[in-house]
PyMOL Python script that loads the backbone (N, CA, C, O; Angstrom):
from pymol import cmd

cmd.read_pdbstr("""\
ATOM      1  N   UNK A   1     -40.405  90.271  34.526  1.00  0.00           N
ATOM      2  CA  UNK A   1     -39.564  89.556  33.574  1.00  0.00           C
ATOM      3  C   UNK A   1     -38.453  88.776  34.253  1.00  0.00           C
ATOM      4  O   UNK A   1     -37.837  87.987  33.537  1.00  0.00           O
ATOM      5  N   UNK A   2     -38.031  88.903  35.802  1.00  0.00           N
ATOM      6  CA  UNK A   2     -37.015  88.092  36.306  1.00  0.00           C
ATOM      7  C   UNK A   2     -35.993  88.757  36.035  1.00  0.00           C
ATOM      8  O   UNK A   2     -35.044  87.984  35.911  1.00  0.00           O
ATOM      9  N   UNK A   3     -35.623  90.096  35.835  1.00  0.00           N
ATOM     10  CA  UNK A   3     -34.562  90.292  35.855  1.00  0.00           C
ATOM     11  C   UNK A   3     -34.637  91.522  37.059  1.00  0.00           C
ATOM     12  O   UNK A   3     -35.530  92.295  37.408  1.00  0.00           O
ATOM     13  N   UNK A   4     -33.215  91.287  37.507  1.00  0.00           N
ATOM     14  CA  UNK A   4     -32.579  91.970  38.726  1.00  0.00           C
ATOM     15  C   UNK A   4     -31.980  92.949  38.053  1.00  0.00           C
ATOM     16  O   UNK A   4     -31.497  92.874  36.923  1.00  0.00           O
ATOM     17  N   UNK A   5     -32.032  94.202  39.024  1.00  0.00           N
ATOM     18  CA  UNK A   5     -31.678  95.195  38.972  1.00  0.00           C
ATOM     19  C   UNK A   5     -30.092  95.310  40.125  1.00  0.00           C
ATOM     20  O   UNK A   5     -30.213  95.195  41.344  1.00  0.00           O
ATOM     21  N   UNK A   6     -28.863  95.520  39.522  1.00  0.00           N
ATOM     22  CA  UNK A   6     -28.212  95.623  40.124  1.00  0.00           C
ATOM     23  C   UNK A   6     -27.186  97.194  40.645  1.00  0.00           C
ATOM     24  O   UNK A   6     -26.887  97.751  39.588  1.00  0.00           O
ATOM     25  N   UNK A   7     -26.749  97.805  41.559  1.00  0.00           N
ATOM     26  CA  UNK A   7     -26.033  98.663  41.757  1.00  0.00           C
ATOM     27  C   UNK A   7     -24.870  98.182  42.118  1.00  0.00           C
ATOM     28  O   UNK A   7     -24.734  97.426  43.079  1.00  0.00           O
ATOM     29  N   UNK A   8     -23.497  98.765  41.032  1.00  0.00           N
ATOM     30  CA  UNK A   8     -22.931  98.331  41.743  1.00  0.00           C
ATOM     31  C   UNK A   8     -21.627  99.548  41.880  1.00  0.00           C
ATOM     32  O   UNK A   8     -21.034 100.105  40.956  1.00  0.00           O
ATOM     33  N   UNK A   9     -21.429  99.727  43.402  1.00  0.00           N
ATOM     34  CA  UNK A   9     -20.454 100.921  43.620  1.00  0.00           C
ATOM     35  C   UNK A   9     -19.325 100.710  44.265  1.00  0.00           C
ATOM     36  O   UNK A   9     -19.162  99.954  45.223  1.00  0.00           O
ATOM     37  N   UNK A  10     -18.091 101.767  43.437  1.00  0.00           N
ATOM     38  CA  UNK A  10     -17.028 101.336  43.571  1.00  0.00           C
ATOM     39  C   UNK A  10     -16.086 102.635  43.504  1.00  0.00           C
ATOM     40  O   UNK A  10     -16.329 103.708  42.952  1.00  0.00           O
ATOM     41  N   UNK A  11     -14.959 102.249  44.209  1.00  0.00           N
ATOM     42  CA  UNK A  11     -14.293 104.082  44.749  1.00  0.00           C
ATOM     43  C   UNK A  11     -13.770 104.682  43.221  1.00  0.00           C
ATOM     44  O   UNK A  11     -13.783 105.874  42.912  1.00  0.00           O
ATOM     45  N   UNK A  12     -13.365 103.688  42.456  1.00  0.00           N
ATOM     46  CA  UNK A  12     -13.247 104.008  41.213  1.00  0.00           C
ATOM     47  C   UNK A  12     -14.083 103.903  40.167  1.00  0.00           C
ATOM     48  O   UNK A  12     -15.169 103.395  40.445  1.00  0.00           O
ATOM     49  N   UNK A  13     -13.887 104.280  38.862  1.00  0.00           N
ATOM     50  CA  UNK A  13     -14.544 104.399  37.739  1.00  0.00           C
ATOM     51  C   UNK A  13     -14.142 102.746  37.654  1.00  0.00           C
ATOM     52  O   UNK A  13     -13.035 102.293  37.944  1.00  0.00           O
ATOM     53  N   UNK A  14     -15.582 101.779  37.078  1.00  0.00           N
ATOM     54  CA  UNK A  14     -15.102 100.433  36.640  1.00  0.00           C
ATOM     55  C   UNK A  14     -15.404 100.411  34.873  1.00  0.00           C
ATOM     56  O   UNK A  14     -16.166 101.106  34.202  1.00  0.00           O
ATOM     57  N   UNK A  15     -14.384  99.215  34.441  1.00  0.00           N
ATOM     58  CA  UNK A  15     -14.570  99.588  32.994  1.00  0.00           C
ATOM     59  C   UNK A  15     -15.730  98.461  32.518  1.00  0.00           C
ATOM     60  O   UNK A  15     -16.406  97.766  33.276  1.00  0.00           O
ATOM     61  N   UNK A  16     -15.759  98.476  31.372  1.00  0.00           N
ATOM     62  CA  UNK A  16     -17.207  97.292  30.955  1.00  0.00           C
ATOM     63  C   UNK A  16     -16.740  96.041  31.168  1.00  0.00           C
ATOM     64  O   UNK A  16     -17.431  95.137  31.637  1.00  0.00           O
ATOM     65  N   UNK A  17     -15.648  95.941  30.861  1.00  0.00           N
ATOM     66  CA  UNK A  17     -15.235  94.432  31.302  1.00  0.00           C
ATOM     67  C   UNK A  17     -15.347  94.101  32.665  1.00  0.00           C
ATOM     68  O   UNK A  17     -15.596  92.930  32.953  1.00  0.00           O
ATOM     69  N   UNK A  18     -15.192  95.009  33.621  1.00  0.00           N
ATOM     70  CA  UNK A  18     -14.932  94.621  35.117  1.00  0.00           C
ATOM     71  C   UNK A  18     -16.758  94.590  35.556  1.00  0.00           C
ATOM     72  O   UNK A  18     -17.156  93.905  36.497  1.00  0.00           O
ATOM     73  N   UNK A  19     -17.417  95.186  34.958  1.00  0.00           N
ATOM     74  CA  UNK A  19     -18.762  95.181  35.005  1.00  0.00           C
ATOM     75  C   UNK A  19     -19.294  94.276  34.438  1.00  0.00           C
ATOM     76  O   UNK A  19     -20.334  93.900  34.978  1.00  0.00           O
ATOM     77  N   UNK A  20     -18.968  93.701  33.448  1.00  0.00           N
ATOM     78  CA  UNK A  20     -19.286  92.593  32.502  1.00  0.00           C
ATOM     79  C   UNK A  20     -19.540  91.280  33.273  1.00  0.00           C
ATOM     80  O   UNK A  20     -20.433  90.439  33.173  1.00  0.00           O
ATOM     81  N   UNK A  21     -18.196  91.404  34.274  1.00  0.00           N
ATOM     82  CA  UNK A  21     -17.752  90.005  34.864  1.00  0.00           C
ATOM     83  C   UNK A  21     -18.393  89.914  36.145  1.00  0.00           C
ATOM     84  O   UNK A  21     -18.823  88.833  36.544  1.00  0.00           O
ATOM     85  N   UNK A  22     -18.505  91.155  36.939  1.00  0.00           N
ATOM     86  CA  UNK A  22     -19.076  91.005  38.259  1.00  0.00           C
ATOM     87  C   UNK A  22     -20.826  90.550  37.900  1.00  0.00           C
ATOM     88  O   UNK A  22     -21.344  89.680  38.600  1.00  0.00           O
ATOM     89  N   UNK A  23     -21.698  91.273  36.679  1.00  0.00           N
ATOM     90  CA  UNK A  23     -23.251  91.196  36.282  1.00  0.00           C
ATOM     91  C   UNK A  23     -23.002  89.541  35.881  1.00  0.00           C
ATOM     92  O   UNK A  23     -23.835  88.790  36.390  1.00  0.00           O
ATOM     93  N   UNK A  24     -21.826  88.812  34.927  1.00  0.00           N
ATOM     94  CA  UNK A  24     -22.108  87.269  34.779  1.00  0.00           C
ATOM     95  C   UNK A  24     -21.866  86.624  36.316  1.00  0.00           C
ATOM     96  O   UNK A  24     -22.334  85.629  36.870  1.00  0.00           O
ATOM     97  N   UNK A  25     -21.039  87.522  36.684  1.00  0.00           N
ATOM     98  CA  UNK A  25     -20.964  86.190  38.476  1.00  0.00           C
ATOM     99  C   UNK A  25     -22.154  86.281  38.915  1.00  0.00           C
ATOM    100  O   UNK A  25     -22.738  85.247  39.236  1.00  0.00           O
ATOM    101  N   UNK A  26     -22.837  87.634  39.040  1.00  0.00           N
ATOM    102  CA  UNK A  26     -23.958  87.638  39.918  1.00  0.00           C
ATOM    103  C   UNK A  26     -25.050  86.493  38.932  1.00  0.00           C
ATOM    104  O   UNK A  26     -25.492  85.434  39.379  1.00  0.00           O
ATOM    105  N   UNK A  27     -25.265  86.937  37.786  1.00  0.00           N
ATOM    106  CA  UNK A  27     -26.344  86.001  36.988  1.00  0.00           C
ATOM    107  C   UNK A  27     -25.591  84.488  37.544  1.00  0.00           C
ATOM    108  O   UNK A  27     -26.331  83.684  38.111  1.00  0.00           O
ATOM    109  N   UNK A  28     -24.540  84.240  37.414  1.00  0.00           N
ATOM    110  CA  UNK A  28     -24.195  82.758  37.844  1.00  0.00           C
ATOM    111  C   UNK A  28     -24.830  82.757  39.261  1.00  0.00           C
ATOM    112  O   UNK A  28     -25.789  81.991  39.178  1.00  0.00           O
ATOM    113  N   UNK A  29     -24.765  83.164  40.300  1.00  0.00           N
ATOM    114  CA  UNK A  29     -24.642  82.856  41.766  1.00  0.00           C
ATOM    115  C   UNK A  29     -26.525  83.180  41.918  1.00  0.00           C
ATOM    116  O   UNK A  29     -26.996  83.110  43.053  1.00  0.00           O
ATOM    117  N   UNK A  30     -27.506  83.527  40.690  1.00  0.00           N
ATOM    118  CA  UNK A  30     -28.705  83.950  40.961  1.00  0.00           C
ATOM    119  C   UNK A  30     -29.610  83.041  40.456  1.00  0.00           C
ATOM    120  O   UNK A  30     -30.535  82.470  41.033  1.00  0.00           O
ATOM    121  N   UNK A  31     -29.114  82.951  38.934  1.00  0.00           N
ATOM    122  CA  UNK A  31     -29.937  81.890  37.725  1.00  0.00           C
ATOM    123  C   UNK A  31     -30.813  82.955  37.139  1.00  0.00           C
ATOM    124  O   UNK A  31     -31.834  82.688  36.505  1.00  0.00           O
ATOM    125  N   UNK A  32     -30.412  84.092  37.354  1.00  0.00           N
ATOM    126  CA  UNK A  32     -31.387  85.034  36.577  1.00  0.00           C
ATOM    127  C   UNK A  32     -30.565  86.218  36.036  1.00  0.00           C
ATOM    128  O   UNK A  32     -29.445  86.511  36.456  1.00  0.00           O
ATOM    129  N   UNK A  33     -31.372  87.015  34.851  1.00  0.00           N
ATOM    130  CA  UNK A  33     -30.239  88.034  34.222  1.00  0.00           C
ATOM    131  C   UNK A  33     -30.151  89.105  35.752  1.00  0.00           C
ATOM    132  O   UNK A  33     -30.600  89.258  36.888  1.00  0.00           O
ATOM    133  N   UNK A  34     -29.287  89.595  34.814  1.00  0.00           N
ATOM    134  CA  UNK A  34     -29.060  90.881  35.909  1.00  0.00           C
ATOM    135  C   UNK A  34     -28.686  92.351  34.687  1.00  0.00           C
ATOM    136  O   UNK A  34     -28.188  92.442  33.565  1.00  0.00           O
ATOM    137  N   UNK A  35     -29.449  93.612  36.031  1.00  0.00           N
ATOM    138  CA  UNK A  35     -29.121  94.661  35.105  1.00  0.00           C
ATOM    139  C   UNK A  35     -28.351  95.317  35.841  1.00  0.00           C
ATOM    140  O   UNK A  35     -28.645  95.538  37.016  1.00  0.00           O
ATOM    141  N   UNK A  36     -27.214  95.752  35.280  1.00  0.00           N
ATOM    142  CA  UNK A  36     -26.225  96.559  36.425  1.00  0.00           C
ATOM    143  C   UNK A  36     -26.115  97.910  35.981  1.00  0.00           C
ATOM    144  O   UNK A  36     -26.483  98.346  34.890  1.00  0.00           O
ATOM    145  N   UNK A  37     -25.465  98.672  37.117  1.00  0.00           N
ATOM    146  CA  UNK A  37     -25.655 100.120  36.793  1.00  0.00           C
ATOM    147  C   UNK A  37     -24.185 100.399  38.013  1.00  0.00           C
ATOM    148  O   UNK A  37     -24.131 100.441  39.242  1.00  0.00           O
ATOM    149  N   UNK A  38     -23.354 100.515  37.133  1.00  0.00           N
ATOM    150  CA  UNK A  38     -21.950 101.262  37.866  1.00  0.00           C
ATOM    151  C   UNK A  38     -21.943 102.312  38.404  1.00  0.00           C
ATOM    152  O   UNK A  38     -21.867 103.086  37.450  1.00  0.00           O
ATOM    153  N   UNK A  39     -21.980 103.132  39.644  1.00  0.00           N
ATOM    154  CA  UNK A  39     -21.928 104.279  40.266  1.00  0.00           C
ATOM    155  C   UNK A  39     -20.025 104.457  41.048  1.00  0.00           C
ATOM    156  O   UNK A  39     -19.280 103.505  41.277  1.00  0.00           O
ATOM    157  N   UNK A  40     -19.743 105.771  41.260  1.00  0.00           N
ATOM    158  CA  UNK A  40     -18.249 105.422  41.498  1.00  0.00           C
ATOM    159  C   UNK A  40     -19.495 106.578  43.347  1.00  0.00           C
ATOM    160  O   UNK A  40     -20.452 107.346  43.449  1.00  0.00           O
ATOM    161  N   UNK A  41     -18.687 106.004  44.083  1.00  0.00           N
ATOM    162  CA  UNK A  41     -18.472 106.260  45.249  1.00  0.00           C
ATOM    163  C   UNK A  41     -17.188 106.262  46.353  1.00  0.00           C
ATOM    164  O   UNK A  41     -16.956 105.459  47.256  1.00  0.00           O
ATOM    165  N   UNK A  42     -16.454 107.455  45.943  1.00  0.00           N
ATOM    166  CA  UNK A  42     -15.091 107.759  46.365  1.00  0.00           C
ATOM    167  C   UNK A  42     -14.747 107.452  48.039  1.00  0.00           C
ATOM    168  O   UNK A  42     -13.595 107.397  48.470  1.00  0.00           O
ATOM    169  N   UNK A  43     -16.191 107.232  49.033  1.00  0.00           N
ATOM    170  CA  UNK A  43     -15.383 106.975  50.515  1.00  0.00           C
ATOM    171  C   UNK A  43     -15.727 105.655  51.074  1.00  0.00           C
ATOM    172  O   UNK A  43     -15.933 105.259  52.221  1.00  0.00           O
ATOM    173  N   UNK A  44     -15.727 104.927  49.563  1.00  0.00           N
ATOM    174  CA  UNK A  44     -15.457 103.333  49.604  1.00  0.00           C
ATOM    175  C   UNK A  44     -13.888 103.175  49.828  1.00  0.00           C
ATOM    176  O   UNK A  44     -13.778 102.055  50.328  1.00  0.00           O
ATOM    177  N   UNK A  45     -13.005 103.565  49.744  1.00  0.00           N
ATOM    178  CA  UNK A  45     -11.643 103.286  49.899  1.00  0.00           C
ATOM    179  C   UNK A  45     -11.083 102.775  48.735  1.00  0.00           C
ATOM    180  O   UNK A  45     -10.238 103.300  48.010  1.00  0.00           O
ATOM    181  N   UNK A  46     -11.877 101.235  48.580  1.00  0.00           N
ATOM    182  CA  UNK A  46     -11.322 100.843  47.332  1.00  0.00           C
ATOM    183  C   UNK A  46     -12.401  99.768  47.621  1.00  0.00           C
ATOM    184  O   UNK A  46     -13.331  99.990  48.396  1.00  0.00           O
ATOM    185  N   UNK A  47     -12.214  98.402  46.857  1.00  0.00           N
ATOM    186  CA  UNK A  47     -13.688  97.548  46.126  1.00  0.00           C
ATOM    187  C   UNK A  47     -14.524  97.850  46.046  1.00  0.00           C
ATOM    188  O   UNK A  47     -14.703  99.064  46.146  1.00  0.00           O
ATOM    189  N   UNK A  48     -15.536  97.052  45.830  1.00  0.00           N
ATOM    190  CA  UNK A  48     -17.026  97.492  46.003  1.00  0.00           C
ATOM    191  C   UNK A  48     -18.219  97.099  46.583  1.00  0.00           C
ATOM    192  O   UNK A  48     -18.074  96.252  47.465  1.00  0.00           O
ATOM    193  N   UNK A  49     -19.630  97.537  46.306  1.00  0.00           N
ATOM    194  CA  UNK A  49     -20.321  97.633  47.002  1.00  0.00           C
ATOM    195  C   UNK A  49     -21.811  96.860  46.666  1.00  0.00           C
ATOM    196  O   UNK A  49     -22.779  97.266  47.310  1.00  0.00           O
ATOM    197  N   UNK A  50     -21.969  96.043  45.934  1.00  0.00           N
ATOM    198  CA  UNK A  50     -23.337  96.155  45.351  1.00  0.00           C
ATOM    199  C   UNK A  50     -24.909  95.456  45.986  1.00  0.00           C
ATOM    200  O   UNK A  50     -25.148  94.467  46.678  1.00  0.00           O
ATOM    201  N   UNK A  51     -25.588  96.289  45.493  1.00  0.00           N
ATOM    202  CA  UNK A  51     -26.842  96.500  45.824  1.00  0.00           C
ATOM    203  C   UNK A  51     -27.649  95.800  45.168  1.00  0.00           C
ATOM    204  O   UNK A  51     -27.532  95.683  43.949  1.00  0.00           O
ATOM    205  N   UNK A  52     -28.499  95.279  45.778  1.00  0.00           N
ATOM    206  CA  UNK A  52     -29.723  94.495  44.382  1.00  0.00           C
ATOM    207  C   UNK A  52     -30.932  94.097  45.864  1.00  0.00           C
ATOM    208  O   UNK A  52     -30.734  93.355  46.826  1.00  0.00           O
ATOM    209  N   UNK A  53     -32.101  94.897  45.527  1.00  0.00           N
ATOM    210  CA  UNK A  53     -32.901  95.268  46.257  1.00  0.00           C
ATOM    211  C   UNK A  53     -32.579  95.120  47.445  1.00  0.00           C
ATOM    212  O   UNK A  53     -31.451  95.611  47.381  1.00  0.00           O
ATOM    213  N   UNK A  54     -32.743  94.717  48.848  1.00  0.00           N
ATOM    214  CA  UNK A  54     -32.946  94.585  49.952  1.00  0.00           C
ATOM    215  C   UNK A  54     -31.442  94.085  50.422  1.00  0.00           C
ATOM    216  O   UNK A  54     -30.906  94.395  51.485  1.00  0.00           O
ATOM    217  N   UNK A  55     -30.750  93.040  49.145  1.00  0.00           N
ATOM    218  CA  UNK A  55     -29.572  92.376  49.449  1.00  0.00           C
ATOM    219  C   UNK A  55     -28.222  93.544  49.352  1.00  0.00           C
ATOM    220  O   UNK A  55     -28.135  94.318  48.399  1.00  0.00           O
ATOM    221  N   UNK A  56     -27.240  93.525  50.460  1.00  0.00           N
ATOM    222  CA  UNK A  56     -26.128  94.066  49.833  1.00  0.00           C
ATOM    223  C   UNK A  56     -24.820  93.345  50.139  1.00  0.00           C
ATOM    224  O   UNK A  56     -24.513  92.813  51.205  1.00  0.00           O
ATOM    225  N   UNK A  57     -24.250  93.406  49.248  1.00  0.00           N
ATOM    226  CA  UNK A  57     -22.485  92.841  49.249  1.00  0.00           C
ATOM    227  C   UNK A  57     -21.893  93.334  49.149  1.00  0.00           C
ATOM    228  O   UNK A  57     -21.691  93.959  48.107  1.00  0.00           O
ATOM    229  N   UNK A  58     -20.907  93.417  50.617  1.00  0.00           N
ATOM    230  CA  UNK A  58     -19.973  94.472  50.746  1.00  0.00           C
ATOM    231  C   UNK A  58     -18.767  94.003  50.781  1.00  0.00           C
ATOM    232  O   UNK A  58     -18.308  93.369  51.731  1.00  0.00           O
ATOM    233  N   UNK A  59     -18.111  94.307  49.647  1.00  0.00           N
ATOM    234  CA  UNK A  59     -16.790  93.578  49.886  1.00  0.00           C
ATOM    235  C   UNK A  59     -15.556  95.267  49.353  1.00  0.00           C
ATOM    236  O   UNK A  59     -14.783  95.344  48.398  1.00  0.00           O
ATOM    237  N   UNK A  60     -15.795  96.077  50.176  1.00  0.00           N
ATOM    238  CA  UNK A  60     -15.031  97.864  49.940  1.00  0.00           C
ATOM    239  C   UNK A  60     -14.303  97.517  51.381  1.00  0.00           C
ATOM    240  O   UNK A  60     -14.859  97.082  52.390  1.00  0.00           O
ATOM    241  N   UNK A  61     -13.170  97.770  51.234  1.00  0.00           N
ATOM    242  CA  UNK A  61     -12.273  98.413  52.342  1.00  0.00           C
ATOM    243  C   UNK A  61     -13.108  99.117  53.324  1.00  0.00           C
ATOM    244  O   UNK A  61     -12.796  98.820  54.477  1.00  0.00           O
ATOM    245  N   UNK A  62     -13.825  99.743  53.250  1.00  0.00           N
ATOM    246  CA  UNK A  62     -14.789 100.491  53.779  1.00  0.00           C
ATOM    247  C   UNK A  62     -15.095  99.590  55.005  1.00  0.00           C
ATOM    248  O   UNK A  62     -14.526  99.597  56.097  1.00  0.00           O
ATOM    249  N   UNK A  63     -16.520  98.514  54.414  1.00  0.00           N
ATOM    250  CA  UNK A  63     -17.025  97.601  54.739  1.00  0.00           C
ATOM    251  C   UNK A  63     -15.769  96.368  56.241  1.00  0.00           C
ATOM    252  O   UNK A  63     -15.780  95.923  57.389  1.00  0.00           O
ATOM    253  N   UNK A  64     -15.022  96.439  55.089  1.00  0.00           N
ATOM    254  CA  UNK A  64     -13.944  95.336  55.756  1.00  0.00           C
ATOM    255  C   UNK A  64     -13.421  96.263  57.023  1.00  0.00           C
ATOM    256  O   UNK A  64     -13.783  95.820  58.113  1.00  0.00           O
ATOM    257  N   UNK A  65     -12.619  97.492  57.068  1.00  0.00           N
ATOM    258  CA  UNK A  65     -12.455  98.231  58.013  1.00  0.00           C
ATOM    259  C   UNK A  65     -13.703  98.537  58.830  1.00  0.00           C
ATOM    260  O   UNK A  65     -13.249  99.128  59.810  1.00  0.00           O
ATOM    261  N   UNK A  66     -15.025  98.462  58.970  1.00  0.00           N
ATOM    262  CA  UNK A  66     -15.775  98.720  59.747  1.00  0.00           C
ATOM    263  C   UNK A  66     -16.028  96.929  60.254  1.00  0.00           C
ATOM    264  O   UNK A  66     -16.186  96.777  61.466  1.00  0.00           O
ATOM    265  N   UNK A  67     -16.052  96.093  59.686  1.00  0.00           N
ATOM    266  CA  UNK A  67     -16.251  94.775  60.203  1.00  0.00           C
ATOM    267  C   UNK A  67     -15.215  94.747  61.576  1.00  0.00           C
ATOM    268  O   UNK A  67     -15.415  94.478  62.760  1.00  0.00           O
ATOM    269  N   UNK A  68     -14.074  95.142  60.840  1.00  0.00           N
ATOM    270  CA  UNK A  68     -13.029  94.742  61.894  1.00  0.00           C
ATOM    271  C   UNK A  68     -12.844  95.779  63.267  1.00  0.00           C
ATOM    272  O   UNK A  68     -12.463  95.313  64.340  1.00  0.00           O
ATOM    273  N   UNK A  69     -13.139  97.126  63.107  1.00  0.00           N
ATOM    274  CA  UNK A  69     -13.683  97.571  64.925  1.00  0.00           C
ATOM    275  C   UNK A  69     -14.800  97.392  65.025  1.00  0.00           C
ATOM    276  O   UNK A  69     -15.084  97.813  66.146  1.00  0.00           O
ATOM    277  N   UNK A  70     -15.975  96.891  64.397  1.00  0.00           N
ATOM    278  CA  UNK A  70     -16.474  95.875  65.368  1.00  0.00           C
ATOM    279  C   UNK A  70     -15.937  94.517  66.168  1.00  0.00           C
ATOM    280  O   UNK A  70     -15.924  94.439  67.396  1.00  0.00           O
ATOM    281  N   UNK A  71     -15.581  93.664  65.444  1.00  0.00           N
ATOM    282  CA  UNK A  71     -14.633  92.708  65.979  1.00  0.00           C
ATOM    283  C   UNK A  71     -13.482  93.092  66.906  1.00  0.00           C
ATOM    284  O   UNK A  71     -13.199  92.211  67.718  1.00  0.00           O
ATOM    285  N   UNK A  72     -12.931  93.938  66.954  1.00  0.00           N
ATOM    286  CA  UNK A  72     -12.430  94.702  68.304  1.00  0.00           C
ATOM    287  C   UNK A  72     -12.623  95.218  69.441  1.00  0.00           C
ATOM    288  O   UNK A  72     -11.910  95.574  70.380  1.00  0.00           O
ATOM    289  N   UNK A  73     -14.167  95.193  69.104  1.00  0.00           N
ATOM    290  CA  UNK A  73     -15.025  95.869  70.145  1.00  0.00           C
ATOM    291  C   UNK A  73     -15.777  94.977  71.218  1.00  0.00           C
ATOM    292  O   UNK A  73     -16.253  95.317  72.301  1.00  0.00           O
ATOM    293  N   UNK A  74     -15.738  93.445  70.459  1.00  0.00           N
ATOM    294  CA  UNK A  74     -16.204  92.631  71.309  1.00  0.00           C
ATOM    295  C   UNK A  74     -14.994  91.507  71.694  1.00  0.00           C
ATOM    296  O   UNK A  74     -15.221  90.610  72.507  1.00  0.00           O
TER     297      UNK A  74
END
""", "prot")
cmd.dss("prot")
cmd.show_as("cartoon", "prot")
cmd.util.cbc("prot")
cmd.orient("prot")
C-alpha cells in the first residue's frame, strides 16, 4: 500500500502532537503516508531517534555526543 512504517524513539514520553508533526515532516520529506509508533528510550539523553526500515535519523544527544568523539579521534 506505500505506506512506511515508522519508529520513532525518544528519551521522553512524546505527546500526539509532537508525533503528529514529526509523521507529517517525514510524509513531507517522503511523498508517502507514514505509520509511526512512539517508543521512549531513556539512554537517548534527550531527542530522538527514528527508524523506518534500513534508514535511521539520528538526531538524540546520544547520536550527536558519539559523532563528536569520533571527530576527536581523527
Amino acid at each position: 500500500d506505500g505506506t512506511l512504517d515508522a519508529v520513532i524513539e525518544s528519551a521522553y514520553p512524546l505527546t500526539d502532537d509532537q508525533i503528529d508533526g514529526i509523521r507529517a515532516t517525514l510524509e513531507e520529506k517522503y511523498g508517502r503516508k507514514v505509520q509511526a509508533r512512539a517508543e521512549v528510550e531513556s539512554d537517548l539523553i534527550g531527542g530522538v531517534c527514528i527508524r523506518m526500515g534500513d534508514e535511521v535519523i539520528d538526531a538524540s544527544v546520544r547520536g550527536k555526543l558519539a559523532r563528536l568523539a569520533a571527530s576527536l579521534k581523527n
